[in-house]
C-alpha positions as CSV (number, residue, x, y, z in Angstrom):
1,X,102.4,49.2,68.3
2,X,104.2,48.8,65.5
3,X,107.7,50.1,63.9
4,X,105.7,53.6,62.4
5,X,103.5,53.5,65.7
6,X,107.2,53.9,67.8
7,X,109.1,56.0,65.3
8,X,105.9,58.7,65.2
9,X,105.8,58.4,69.4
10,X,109.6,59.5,69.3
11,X,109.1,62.0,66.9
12,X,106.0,63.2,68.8
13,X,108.0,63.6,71.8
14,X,111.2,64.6,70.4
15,X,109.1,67.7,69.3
16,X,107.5,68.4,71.9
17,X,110.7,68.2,73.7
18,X,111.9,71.1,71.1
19,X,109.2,72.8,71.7
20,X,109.6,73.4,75.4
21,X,113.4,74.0,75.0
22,X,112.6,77.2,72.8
23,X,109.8,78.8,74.7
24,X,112.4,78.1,77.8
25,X,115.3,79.4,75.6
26,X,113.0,82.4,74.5
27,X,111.7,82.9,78.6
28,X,115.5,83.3,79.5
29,X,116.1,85.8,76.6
30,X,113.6,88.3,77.8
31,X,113.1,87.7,81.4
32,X,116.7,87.2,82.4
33,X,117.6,90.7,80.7
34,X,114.5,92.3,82.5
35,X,115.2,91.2,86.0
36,X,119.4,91.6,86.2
37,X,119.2,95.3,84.1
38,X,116.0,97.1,84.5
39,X,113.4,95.6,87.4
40,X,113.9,93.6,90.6
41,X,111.5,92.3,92.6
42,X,112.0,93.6,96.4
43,X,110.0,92.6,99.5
44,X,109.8,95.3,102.5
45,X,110.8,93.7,106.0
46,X,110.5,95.4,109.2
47,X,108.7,98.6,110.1
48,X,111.5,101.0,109.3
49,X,109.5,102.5,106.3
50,X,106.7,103.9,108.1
51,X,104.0,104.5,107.4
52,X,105.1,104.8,103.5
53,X,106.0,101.2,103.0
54,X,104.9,98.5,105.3
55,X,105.9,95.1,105.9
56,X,105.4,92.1,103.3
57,X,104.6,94.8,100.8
58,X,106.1,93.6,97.4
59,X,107.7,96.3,95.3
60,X,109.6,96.5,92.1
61,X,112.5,98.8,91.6
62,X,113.5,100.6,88.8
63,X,117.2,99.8,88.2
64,X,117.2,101.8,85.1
65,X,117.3,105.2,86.4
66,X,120.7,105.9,88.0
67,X,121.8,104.8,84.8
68,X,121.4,108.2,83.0
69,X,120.9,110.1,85.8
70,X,122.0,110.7,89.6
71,X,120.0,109.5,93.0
72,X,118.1,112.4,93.8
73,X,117.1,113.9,97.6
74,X,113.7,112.1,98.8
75,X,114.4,109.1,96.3
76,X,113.2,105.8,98.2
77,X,115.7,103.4,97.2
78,X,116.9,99.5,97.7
79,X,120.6,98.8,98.5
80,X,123.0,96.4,99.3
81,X,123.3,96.5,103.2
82,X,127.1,98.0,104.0
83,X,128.4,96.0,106.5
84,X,126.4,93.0,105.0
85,X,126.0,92.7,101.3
86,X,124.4,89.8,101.1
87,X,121.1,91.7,102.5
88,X,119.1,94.6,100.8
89,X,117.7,97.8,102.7
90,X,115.2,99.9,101.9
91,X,115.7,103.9,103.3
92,X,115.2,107.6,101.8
93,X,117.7,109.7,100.6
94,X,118.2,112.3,102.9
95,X,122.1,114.0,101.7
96,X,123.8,113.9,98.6
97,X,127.4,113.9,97.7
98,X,129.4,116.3,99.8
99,X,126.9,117.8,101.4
100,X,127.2,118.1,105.7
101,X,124.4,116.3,107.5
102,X,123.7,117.4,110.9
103,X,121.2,116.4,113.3
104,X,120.2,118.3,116.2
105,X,117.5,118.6,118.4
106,X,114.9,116.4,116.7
107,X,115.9,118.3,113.2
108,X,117.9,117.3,110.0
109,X,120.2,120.0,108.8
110,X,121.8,120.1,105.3
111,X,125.0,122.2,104.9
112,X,124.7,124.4,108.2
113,X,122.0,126.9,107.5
114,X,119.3,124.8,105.5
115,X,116.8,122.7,106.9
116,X,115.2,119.7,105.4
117,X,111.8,119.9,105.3
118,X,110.2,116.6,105.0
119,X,106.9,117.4,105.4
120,X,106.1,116.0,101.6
121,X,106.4,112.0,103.5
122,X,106.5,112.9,107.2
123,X,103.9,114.1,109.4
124,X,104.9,117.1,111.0
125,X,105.3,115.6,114.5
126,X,108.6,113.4,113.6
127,X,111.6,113.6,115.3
128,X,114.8,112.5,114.0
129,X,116.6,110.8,117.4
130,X,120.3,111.6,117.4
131,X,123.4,114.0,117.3
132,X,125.4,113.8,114.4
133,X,127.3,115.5,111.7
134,X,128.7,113.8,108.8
135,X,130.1,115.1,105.2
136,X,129.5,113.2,102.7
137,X,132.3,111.8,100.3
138,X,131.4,111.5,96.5
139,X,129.7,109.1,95.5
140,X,128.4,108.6,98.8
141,X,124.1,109.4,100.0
142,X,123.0,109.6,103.7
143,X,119.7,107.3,104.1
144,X,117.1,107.6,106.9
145,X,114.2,105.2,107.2
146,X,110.7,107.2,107.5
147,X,110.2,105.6,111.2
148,X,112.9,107.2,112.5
149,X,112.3,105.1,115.7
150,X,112.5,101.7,113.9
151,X,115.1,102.5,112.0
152,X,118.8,101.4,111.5
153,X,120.1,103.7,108.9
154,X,123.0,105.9,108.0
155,X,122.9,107.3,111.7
156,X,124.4,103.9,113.0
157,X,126.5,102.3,110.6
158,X,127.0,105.4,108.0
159,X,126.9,106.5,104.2
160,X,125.6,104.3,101.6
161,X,128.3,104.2,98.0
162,X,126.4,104.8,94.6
163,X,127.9,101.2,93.7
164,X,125.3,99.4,96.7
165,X,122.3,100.7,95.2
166,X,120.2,98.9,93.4
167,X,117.3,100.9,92.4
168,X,114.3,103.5,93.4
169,X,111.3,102.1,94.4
170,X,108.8,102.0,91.4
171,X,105.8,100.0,91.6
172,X,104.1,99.0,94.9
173,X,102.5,95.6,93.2
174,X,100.9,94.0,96.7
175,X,98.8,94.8,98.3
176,X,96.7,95.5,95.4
177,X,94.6,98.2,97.8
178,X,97.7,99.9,98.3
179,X,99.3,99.0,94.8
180,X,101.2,102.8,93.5
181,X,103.2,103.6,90.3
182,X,105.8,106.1,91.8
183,X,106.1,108.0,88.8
184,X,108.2,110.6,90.6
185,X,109.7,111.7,93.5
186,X,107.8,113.4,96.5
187,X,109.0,117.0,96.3
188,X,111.2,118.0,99.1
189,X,112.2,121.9,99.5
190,X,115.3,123.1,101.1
191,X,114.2,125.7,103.8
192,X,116.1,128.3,105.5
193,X,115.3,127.5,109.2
């Protein structure tokens, strides 16, 4: 190979080289952005989401959301763990800021004389285990799992803060047979009891 035959290798590779560092360059622009400010990848463990999310399903959550507005009652959401925050939890919204959360008898009260009435995700045969009352704080949200059996949740190690969530659940991607676009939240109705 000649002098021309080395300096057009070099050149060859220096720009392919190039080439590779922009579409990397351009990868980290866009996905990097994507995945830290509007979508995370999540991956349910455990069955404490019965039998609306099941284990090994992979889910992406919105992260967007809570930015312009507030968690809302019956949102499914992924948080930072309280007494661990190196570990993320998935769990319903059950009671919102300042609002009294008593269980009693199987039943979840909100604020003394209203009932919640779940029956938009639970089968009618769920009982929530427990005796509690709890009001919350602001910025504060009382999370139940939908397996109330399986489930450690705000009934053994308390509220979670607005500042530990990271998202509602959005898209369940895999399965694909179960794959969902939760486009909005499962109405739940306040009922006097």
């Amino acid at each position: 190979m000649g002098e021309q035959g080395h300096e057009g290798f070099w050149r060859t590779l220096g720009s392919f080289f190039w080439e590779l560092l922009k579409a990397f360059i351009l990868a980290m622009v866009i996905i990097v952005p994507i995945r830290y400010f509007l979508v995370q990848p999540f991956f349910v463990r455990g069955a404490s989401m019965e039998p609306n999310y099941h284990d090994s399903e992979y889910l992406i959550v919105d992260q967007l959301s809570y930015r312009f507005r507030e968690p809302q009652r019956g949102d499914v959401i992924v948080f930072r763990y309280p007494q661990d925050e190196s570990q993320f939890f998935i769990k319903r919204i059950i009671g919102l800021p300042k609002e009294t959360i008593r269980i009693e008898d199987g039943h979840v009260f909100v604020n003394g004389s209203t009932q919640l009435d779940e029956r938009g995700y639970l089968s009618s045969d769920v009982r929530t285990g427990g005796q509690m009352e709890s009001t919350l704080r602001e910025g504060e949200y009382f999370v139940l799992g939908d397996n109330r059996e399986a489930s450690s949740d705000s009934r053994s190690w308390g509220p979670v803060q607005k500042k530990e969530i990271m998202g509602r659940t959005w898209i369940r991607a895999w399965p694909f047979t179960r794959f969902t676009f939760f486009s909005h939240i499962q109405p739940l109705l306040l009922a006097v009891p």
